[in-house]
Structures are given as structure tokens and as C-alpha cells.
Biopython code that builds the backbone (N, CA, C, O; Angstrom):
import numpy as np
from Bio.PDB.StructureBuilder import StructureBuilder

atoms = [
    (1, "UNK", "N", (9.647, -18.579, -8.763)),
    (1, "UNK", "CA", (10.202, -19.770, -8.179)),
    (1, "UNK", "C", (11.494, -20.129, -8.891)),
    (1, "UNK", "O", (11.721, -19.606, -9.982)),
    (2, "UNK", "N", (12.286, -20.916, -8.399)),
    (2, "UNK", "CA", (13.648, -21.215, -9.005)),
    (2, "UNK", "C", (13.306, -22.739, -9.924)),
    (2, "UNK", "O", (12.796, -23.751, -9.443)),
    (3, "UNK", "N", (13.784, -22.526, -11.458)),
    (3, "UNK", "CA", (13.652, -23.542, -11.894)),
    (3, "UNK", "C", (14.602, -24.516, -11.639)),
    (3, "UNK", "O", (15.817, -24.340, -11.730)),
    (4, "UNK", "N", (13.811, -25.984, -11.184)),
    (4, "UNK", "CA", (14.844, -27.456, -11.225)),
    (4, "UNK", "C", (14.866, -27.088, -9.486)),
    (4, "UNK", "O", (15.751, -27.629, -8.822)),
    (5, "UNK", "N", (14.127, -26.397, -8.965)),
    (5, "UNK", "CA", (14.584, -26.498, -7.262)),
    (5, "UNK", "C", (14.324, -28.011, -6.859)),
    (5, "UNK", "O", (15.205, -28.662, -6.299)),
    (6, "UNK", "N", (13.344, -28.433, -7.100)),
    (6, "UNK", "CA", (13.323, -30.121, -6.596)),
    (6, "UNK", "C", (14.890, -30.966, -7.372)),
    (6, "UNK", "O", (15.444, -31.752, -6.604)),
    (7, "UNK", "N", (15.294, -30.866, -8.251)),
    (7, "UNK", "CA", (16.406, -31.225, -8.458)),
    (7, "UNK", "C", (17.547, -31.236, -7.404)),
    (7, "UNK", "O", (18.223, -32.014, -6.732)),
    (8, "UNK", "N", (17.334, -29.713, -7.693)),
    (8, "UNK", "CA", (18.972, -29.309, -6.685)),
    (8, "UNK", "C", (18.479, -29.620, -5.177)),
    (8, "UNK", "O", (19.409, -29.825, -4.397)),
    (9, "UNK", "N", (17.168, -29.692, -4.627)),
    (9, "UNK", "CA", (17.117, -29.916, -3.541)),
    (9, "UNK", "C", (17.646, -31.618, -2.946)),
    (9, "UNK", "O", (17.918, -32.041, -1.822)),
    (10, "UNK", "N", (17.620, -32.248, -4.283)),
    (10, "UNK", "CA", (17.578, -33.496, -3.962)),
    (10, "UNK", "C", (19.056, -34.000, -4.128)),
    (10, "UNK", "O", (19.447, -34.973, -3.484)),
    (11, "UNK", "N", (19.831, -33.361, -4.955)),
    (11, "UNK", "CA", (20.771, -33.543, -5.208)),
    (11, "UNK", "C", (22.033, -32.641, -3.867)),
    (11, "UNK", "O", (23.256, -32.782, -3.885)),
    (12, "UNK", "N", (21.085, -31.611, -2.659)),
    (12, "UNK", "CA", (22.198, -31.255, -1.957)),
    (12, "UNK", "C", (21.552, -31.317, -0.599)),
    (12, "UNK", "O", (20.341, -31.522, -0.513)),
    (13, "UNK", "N", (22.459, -31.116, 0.681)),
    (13, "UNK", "CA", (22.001, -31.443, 1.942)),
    (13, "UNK", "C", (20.707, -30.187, 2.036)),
    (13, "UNK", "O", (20.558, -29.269, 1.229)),
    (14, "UNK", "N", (20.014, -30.415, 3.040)),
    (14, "UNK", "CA", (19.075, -29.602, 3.390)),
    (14, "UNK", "C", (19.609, -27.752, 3.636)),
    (14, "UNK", "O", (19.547, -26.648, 3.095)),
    (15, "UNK", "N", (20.193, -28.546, 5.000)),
    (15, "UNK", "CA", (21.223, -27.241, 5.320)),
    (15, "UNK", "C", (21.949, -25.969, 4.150)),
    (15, "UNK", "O", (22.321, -24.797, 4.212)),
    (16, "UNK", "N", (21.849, -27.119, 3.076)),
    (16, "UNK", "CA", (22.719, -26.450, 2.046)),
    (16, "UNK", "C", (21.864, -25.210, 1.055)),
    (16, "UNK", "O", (22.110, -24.147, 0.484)),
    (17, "UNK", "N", (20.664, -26.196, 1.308)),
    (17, "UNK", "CA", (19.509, -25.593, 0.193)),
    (17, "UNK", "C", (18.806, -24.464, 0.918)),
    (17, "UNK", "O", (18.224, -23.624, 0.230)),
    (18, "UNK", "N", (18.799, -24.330, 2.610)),
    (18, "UNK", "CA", (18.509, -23.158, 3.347)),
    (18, "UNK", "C", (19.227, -22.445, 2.887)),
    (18, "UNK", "O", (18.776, -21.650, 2.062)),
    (19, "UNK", "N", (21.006, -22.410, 3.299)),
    (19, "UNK", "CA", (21.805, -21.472, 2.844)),
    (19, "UNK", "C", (21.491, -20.804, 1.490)),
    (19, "UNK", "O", (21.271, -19.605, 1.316)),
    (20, "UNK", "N", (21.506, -21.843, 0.500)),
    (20, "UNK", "CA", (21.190, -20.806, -0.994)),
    (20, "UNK", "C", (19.710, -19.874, -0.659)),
    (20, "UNK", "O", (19.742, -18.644, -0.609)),
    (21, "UNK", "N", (18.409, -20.695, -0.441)),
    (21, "UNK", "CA", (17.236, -19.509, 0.163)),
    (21, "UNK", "C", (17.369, -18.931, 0.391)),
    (21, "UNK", "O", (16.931, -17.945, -0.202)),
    (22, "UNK", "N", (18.431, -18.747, 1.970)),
    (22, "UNK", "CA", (18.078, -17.447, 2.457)),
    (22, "UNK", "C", (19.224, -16.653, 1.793)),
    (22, "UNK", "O", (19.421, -15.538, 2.275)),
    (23, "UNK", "N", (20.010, -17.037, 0.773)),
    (23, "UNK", "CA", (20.639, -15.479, 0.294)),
    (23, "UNK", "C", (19.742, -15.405, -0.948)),
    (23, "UNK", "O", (19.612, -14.212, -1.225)),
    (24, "UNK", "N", (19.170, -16.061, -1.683)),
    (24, "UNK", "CA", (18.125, -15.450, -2.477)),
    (24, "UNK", "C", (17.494, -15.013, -1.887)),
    (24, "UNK", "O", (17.415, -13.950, -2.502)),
    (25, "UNK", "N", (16.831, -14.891, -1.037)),
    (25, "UNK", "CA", (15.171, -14.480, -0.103)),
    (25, "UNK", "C", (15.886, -13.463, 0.071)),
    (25, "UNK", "O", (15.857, -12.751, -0.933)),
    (26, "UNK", "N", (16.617, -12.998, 1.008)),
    (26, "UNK", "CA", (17.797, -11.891, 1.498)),
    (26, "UNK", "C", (17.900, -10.900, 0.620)),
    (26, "UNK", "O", (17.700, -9.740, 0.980)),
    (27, "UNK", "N", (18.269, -11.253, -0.815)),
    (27, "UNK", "CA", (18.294, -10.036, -1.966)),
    (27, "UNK", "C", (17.095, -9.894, -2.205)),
    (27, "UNK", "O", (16.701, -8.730, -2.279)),
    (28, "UNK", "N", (16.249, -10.834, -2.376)),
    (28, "UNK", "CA", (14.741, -10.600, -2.944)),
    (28, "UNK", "C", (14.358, -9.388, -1.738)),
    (28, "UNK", "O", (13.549, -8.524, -2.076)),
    (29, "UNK", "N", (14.924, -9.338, -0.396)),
    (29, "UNK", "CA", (14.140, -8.690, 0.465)),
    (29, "UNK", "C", (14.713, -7.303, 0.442)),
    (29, "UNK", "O", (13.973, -6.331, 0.589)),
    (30, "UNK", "N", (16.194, -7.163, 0.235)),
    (30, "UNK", "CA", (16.457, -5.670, -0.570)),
    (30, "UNK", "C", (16.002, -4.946, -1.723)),
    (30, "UNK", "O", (16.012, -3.767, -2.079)),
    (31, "UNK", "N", (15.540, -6.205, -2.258)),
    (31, "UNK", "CA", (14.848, -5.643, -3.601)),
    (31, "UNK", "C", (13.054, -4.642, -3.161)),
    (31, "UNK", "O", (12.522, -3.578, -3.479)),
    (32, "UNK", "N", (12.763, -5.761, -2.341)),
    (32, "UNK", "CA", (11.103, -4.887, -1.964)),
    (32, "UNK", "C", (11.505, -3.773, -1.318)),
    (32, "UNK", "O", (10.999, -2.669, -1.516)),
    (33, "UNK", "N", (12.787, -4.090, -0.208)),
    (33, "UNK", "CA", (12.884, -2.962, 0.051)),
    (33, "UNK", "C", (13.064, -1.392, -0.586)),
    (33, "UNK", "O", (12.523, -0.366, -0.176)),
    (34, "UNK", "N", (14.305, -1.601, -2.086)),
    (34, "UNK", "CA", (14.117, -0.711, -2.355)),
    (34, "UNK", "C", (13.301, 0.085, -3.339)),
    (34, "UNK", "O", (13.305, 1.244, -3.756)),
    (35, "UNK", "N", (12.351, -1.399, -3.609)),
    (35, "UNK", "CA", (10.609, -0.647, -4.538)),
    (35, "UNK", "C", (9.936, -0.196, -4.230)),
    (35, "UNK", "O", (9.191, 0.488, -4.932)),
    (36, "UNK", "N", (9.825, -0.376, -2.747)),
    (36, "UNK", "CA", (8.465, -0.458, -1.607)),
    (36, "UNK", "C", (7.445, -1.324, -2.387)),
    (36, "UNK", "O", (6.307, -0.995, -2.723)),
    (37, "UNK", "N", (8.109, -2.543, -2.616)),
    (37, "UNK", "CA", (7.095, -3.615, -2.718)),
    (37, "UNK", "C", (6.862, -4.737, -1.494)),
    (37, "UNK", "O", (7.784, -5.125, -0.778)),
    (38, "UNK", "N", (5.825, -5.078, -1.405)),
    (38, "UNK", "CA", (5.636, -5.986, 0.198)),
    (38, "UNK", "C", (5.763, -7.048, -0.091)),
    (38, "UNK", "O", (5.039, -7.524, -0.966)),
    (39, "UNK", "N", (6.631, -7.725, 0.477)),
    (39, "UNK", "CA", (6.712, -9.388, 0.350)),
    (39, "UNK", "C", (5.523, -9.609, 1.355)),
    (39, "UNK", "O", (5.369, -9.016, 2.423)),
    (40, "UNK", "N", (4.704, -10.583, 0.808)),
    (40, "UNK", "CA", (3.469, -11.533, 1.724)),
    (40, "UNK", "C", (3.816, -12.498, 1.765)),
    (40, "UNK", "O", (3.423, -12.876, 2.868)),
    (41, "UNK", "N", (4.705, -13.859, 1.005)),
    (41, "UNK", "CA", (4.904, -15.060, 1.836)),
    (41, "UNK", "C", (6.376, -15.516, 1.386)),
    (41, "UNK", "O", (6.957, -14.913, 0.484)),
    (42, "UNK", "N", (6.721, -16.165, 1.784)),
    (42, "UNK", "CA", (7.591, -17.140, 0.811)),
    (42, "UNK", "C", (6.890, -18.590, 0.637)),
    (42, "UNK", "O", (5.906, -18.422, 1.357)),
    (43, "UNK", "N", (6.819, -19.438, 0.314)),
    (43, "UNK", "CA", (6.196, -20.770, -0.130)),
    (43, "UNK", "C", (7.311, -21.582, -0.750)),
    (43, "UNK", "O", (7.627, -21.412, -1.927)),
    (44, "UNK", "N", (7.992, -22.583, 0.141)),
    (44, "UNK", "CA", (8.878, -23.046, -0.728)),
    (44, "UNK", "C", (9.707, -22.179, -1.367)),
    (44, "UNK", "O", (9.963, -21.000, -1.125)),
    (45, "UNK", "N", (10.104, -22.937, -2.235)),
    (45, "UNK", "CA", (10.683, -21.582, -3.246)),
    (45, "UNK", "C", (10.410, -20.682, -4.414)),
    (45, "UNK", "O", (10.887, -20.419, -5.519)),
    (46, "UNK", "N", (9.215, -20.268, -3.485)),
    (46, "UNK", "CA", (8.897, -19.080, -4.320)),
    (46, "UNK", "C", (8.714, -17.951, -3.588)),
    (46, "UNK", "O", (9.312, -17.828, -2.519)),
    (47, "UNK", "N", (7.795, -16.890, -4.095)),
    (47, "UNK", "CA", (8.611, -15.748, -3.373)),
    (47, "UNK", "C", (7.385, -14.681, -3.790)),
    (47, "UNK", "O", (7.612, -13.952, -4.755)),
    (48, "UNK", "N", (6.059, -14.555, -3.085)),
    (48, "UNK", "CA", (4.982, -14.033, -3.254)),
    (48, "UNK", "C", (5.279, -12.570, -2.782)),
    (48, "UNK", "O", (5.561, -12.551, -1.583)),
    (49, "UNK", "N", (5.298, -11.172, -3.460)),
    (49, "UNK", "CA", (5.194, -9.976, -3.463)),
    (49, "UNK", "C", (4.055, -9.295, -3.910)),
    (49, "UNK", "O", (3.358, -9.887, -4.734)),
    (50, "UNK", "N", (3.657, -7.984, -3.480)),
    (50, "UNK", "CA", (2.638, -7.087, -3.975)),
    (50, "UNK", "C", (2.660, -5.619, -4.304)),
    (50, "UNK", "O", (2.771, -4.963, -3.269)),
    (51, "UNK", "N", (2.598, -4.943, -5.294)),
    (51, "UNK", "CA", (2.690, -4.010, -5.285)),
    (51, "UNK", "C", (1.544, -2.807, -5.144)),
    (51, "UNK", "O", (0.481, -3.073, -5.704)),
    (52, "UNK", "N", (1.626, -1.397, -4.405)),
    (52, "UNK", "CA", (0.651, -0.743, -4.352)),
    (52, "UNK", "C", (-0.034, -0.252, -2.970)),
    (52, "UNK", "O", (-0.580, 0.837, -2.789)),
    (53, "UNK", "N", (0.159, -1.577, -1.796)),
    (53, "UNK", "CA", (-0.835, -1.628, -1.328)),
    (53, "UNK", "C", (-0.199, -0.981, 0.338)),
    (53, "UNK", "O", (-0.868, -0.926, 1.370)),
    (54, "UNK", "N", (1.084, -0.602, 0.191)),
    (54, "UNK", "CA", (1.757, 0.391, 0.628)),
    (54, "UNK", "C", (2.253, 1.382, 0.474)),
    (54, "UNK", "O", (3.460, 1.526, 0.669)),
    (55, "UNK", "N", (1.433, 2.394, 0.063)),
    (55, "UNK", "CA", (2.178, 3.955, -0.846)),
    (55, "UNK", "C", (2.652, 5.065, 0.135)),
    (55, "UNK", "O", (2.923, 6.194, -0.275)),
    (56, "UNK", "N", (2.743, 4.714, 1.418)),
    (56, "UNK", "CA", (3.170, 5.862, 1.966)),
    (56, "UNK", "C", (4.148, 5.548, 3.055)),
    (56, "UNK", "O", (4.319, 6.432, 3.894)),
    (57, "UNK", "N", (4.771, 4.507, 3.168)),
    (57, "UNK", "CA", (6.474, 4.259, 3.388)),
    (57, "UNK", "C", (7.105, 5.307, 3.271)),
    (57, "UNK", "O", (7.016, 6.059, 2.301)),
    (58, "UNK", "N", (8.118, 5.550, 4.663)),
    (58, "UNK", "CA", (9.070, 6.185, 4.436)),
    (58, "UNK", "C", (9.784, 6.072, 3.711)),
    (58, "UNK", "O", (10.210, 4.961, 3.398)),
    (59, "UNK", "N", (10.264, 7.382, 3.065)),
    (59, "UNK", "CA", (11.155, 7.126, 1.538)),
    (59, "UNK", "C", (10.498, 6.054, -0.110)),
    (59, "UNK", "O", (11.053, 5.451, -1.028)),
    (60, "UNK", "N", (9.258, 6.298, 0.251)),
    (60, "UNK", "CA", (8.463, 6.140, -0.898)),
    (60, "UNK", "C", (8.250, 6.847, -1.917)),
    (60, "UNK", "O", (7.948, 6.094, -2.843)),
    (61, "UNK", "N", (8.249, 7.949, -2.244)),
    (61, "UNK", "CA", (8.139, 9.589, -2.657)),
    (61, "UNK", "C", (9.079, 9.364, -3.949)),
    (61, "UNK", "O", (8.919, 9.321, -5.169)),
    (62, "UNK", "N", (10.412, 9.213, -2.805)),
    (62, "UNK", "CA", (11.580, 9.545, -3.033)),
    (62, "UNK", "C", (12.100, 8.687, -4.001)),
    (62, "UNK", "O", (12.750, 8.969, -5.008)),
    (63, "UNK", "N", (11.625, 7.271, -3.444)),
    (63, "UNK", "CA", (12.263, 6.298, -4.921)),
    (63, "UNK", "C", (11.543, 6.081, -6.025)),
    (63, "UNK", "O", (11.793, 5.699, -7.169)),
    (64, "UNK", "N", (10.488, 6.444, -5.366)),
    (64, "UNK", "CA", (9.163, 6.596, -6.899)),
    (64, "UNK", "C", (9.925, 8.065, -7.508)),
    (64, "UNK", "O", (9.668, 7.955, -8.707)),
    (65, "UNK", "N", (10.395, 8.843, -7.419)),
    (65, "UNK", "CA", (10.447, 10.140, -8.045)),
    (65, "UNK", "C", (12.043, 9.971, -8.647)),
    (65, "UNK", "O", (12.346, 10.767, -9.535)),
    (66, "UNK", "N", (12.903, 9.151, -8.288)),
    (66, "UNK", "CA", (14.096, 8.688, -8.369)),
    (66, "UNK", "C", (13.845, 7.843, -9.754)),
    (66, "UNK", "O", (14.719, 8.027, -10.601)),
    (67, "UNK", "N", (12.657, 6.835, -10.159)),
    (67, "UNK", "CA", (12.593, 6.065, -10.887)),
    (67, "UNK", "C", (11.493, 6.663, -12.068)),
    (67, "UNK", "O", (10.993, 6.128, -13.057)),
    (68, "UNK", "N", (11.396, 7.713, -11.613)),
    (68, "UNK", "CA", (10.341, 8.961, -12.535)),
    (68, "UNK", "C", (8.561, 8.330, -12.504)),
    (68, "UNK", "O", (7.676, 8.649, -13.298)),
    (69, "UNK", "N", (8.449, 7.388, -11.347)),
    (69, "UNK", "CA", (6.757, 7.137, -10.966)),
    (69, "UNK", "C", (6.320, 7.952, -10.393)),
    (69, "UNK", "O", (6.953, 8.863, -9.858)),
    (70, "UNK", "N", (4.584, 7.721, -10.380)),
    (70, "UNK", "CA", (3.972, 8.119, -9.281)),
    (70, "UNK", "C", (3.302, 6.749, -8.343)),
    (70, "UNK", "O", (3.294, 5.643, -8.884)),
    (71, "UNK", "N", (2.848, 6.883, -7.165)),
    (71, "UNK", "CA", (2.023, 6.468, -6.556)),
    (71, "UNK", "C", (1.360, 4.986, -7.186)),
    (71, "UNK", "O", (1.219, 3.831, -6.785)),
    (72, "UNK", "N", (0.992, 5.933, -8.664)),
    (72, "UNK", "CA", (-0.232, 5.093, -9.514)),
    (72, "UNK", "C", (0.526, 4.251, -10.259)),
    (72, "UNK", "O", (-0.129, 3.419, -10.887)),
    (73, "UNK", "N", (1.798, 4.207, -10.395)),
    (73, "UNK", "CA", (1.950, 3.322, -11.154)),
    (73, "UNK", "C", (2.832, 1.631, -10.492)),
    (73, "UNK", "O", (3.875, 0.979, -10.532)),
    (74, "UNK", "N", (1.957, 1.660, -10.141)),
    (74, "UNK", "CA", (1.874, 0.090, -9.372)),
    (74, "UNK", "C", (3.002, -1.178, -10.227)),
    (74, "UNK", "O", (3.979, -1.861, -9.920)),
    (75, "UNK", "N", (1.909, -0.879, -11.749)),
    (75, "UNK", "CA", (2.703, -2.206, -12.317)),
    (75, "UNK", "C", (4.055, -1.665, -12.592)),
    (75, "UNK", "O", (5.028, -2.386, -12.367)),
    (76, "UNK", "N", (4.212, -0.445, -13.064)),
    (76, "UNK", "CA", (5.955, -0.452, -13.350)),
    (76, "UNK", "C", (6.673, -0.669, -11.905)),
    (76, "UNK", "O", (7.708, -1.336, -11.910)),
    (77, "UNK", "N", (6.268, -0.232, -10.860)),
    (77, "UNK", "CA", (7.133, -0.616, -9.988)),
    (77, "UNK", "C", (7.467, -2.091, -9.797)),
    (77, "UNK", "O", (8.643, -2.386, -9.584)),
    (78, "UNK", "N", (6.391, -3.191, -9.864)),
    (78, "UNK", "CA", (6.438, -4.149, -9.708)),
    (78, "UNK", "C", (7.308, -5.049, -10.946)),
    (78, "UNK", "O", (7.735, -6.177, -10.699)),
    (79, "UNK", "N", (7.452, -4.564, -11.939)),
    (79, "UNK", "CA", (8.512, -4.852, -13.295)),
    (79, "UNK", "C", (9.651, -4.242, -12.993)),
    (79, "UNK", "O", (10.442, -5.177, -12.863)),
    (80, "UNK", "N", (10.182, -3.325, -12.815)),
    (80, "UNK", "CA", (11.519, -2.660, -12.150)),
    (80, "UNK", "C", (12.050, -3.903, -10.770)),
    (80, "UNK", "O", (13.170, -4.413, -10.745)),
    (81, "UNK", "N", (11.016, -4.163, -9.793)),
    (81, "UNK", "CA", (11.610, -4.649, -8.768)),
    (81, "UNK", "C", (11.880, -6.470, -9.375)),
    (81, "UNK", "O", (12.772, -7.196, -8.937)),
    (82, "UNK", "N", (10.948, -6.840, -10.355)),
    (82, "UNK", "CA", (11.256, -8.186, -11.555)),
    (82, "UNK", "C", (12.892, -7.856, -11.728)),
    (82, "UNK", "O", (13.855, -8.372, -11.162)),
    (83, "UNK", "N", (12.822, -6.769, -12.757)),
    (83, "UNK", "CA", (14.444, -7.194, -13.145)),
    (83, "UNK", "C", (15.245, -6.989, -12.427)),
    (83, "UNK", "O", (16.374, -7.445, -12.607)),
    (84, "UNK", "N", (14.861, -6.063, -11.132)),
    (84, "UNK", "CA", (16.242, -6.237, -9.987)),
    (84, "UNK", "C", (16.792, -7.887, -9.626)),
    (84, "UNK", "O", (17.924, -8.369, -9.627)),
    (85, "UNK", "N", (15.485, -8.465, -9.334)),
    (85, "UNK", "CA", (15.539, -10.021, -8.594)),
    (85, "UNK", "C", (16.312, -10.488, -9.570)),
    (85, "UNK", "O", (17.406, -10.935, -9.227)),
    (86, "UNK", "N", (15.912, -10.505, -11.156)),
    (86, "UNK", "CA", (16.500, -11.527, -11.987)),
    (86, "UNK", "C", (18.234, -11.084, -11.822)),
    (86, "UNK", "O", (19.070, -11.986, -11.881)),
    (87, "UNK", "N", (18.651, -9.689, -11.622)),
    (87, "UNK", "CA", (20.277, -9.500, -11.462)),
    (87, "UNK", "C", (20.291, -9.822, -10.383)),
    (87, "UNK", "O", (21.176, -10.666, -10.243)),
    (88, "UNK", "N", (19.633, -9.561, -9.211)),
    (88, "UNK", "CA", (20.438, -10.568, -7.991)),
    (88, "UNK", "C", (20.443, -11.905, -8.158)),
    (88, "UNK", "O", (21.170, -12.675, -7.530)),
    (89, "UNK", "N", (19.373, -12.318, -9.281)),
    (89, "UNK", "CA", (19.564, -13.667, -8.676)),
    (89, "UNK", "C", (20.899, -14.799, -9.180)),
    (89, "UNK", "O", (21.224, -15.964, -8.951)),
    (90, "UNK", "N", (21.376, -13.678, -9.963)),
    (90, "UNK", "CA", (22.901, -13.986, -10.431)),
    (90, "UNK", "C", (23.949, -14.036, -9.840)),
    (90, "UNK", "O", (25.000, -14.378, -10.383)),
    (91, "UNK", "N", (23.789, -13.533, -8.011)),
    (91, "UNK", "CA", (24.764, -13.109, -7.259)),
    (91, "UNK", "C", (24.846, -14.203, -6.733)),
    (91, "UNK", "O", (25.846, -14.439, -6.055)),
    (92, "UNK", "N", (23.596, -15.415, -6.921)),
    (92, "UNK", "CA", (23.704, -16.579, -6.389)),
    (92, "UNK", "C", (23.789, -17.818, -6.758)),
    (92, "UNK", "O", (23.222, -18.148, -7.800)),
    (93, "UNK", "N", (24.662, -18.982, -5.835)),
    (93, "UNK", "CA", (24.653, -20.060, -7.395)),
    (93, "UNK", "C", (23.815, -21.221, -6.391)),
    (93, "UNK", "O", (23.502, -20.842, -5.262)),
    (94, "UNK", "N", (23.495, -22.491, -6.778)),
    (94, "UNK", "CA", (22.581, -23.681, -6.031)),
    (94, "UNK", "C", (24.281, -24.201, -5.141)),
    (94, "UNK", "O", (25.412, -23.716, -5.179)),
    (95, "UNK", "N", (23.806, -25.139, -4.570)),
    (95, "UNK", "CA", (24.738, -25.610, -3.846)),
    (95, "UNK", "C", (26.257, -26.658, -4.683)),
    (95, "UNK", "O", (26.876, -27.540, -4.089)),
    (96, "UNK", "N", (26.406, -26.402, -5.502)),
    (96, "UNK", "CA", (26.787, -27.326, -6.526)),
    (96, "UNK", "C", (28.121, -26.310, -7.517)),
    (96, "UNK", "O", (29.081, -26.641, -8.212)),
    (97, "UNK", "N", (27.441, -24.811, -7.046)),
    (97, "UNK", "CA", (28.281, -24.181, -7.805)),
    (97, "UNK", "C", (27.596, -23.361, -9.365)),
    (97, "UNK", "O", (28.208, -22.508, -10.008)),
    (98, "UNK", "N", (26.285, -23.870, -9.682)),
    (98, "UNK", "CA", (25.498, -23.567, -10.861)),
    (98, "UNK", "C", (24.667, -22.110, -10.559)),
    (98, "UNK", "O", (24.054, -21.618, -9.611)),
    (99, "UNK", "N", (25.053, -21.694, -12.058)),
    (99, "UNK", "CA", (23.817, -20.529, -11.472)),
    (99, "UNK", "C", (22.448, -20.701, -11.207)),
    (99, "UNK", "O", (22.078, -21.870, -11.309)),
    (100, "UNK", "N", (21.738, -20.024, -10.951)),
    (100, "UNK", "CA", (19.953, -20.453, -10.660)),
    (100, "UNK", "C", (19.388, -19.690, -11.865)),
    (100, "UNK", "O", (19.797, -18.718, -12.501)),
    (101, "UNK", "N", (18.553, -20.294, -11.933)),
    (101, "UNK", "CA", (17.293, -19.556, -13.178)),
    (101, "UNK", "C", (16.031, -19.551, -12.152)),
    (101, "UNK", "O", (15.847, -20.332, -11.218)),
    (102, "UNK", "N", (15.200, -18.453, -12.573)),
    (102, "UNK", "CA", (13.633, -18.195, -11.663)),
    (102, "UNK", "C", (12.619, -18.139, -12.286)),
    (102, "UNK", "O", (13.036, -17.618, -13.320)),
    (103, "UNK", "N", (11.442, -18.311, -12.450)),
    (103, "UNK", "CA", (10.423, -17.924, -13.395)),
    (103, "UNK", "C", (9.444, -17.048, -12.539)),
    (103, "UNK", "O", (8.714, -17.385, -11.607)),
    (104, "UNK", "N", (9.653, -15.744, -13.164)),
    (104, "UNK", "CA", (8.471, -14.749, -12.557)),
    (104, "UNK", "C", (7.200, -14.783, -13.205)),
    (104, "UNK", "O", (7.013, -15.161, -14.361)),
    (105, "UNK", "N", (6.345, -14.376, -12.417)),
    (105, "UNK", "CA", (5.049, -14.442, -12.835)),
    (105, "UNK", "C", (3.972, -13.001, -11.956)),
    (105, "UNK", "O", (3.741, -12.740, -10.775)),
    (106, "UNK", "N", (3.659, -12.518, -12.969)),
    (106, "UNK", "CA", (3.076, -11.077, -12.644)),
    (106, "UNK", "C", (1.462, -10.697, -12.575)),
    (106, "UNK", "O", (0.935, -10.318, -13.621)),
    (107, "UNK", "N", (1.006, -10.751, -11.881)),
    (107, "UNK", "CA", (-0.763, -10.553, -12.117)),
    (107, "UNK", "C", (-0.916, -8.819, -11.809)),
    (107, "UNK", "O", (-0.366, -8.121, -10.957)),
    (108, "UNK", "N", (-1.779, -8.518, -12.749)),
    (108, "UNK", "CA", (-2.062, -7.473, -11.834)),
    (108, "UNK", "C", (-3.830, -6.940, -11.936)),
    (108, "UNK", "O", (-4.286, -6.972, -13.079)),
    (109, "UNK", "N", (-4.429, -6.649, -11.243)),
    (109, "UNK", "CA", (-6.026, -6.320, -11.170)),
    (109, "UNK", "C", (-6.386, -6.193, -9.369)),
    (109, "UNK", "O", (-5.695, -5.641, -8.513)),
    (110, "UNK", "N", (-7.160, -6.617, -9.272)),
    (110, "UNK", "CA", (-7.571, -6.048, -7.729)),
    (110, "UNK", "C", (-7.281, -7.256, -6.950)),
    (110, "UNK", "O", (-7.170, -8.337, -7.528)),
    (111, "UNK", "N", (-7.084, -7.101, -5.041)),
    (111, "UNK", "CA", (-6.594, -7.876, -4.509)),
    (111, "UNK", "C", (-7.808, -7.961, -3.163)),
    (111, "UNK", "O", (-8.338, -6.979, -2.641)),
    (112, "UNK", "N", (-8.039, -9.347, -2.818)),
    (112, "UNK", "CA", (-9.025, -9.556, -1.646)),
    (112, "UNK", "C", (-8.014, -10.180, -0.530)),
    (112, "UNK", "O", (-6.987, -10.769, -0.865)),
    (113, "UNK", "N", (-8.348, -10.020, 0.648)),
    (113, "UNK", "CA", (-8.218, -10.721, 1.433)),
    (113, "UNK", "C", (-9.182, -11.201, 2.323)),
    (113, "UNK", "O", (-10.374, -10.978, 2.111)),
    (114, "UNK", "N", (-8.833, -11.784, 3.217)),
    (114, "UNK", "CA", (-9.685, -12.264, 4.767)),
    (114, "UNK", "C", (-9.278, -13.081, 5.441)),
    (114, "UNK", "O", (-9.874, -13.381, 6.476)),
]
sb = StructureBuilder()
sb.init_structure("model")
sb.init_model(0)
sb.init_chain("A")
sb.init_seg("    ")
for serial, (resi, resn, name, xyz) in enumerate(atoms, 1):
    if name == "N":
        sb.init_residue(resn, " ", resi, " ")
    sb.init_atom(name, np.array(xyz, "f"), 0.0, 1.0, " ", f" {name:<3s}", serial, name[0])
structure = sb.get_structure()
């Protein structure tokens, strides 16, 4: 999530605070793209991803073997596609002109749904 987003949200028009989202969300979404990590939601401003639970993407192989993984290694991919976000997220500033800061947060063990 971006730290101080209720700040800057309050401090700039709505419109304004979409614009910064969607070019963070936007890089965040080149970024899964080029981990083959799956974004599952956005929430506000944060930015829920998973790794693993797609291993056979086209051109999956290829960037796992590019980044010297296999398949199995789930969590490094998901730390590689971390520090991509944290350099994009430098490409972007809040509406004000400031850079953004994010706080990631990483789980990893087994995943349920329903």
C-alpha cells in the first residue's frame, strides 16, 4: 500500500488521486506481467498479488530461466517482482509533485479459496 495515501488523498482532487493509481497500478501490472505473478485485487491502495499459482504462461520458462529459477521457486519470484514495484514506484510522484513510498508485505505458505 502507499504510505500517507489518506493524506495525499485528502489533500488532492479525486480525479487526481485516480490518475496517480492508475499509473502505479499500470507499472505494478507490467511488473506481474513480467514475473508471471497474478494480480487478484486491488483494494484501495493496495495491490494484492500471488505467486505460483500460474506456472505455465506463455513465456514463463523463459523468464524463469532468464532470472536463473525454476517453476519451484515461487518466493524468489515474488521478491524479484517486490523490488521491481519499489523502482517503478519511483517513476511516480502523488499529485503534489512528491515521491510515493509503499509498504510491501509478503506471506508465503499455502493458499485457499472459495
Amino acid at each position: 500500500d502507499i504510505a500517507g495515501f489518506t493524506k495525499i488523498a485528502s489533500k488532492a482532487t479525486p480525479g487526481d488521486v485516480m490518475i496517480m493509481l492508475n499509473r502505479l497500478f499500470t507499472l505494478f501490472d507490467e511488473c506481474c506481467e513480467y514475473h508471471n505473478v497474478f494480480k487478484v485485487e486491488t483494494i484501495g491502495d493496495s495491490y494484492m498479488c500471488v505467486s505460483g499459482l500460474n506456472t505455465n504462461g506463455d513465456g514463463d520458462r523463459e523468464r524463469q530461466a532468464e532470472m536463473g529459477l525454476t517453476a519451484h521457486h515461487h518466493a524468489s519470484r515474488m521478491v524479484y517482482f517486490a523490488r521491481d514495484v519499489l523502482l517503478a514506484t519511483g517513476e511516480v510522484t502523488d499529485p503534489h509533485g512528491h515521491p510515493l513510498e509503499i509498504r510491501i508485505g509478503l506471506h508465503s505458505g499455502d493458499v485457499m479459496s472459495g
